[in-house]
N, C-alpha and C positions, 0 to 999 in steps of 0.2 A: 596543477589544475585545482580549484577550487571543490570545495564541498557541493556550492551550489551549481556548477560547471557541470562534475561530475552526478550531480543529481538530476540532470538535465540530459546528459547524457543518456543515463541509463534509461529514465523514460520514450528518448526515442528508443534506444536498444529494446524495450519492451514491447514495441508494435512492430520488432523486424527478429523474435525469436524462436529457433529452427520446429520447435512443436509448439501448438498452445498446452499452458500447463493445464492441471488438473484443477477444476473448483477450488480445492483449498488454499493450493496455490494463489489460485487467481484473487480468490479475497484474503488475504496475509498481501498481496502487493498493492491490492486497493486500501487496506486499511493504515499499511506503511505512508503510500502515498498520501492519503488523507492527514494523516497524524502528520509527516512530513510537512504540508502546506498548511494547515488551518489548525494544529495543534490539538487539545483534547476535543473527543468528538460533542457535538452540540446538538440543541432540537429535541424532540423528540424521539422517542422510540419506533420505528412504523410498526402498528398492528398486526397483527396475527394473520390478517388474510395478506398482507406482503411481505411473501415469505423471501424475495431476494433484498428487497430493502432491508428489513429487519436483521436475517444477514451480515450484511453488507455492513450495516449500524453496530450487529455485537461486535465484528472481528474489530471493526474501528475502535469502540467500548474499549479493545481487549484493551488497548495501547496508551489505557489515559496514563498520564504523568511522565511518558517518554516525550524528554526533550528533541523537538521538531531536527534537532540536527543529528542526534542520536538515530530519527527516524528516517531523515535520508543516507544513513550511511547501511543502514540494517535493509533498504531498499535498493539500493548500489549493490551491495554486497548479492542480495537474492539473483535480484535480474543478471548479474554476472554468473552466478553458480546456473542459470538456465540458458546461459548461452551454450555452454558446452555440450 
């Protein structure tokens, strides 16, 4: 199976896993995702009074210069460690 197969994969796996994770969780697989499709994160920074965007923006941040195929495998890999 492919890289991008199994990156597609795991994203359905992601909307069918046995507990929702914890926050941090949740944004480490939003910012993998993100890095994963669109590469280092872009835009702006959202302001201080949005506090889930802004969020949402560092953890992406966190992952610049991780090559997008690096970041579907680091994203496969998670969503698997949450199925169990």
């Amino acid at each position: 199976m492919t890289l991008q197969a199994q990156f597609e994969q795991a994203q359905a796996d992601s909307k069918n896993l046995p507990e929702r994770p914890d926050n941090l969780t949740l944004l480490k697989i939003y910012a993998l995702f993100k890095q994963a499709s669109s590469g280092d994160a872009t835009g702006e920074r959202p302001g201080m009074t949005d506090f889930v965007g802004r969020a949402k923006w560092d953890a992406w941040n966190e992952l610049k210069g991780i090559s997008q195929d690096d970041a579907k495998q680091q994203y496969i890999d998670l969503i698997e460690s949450l199925k169990d």
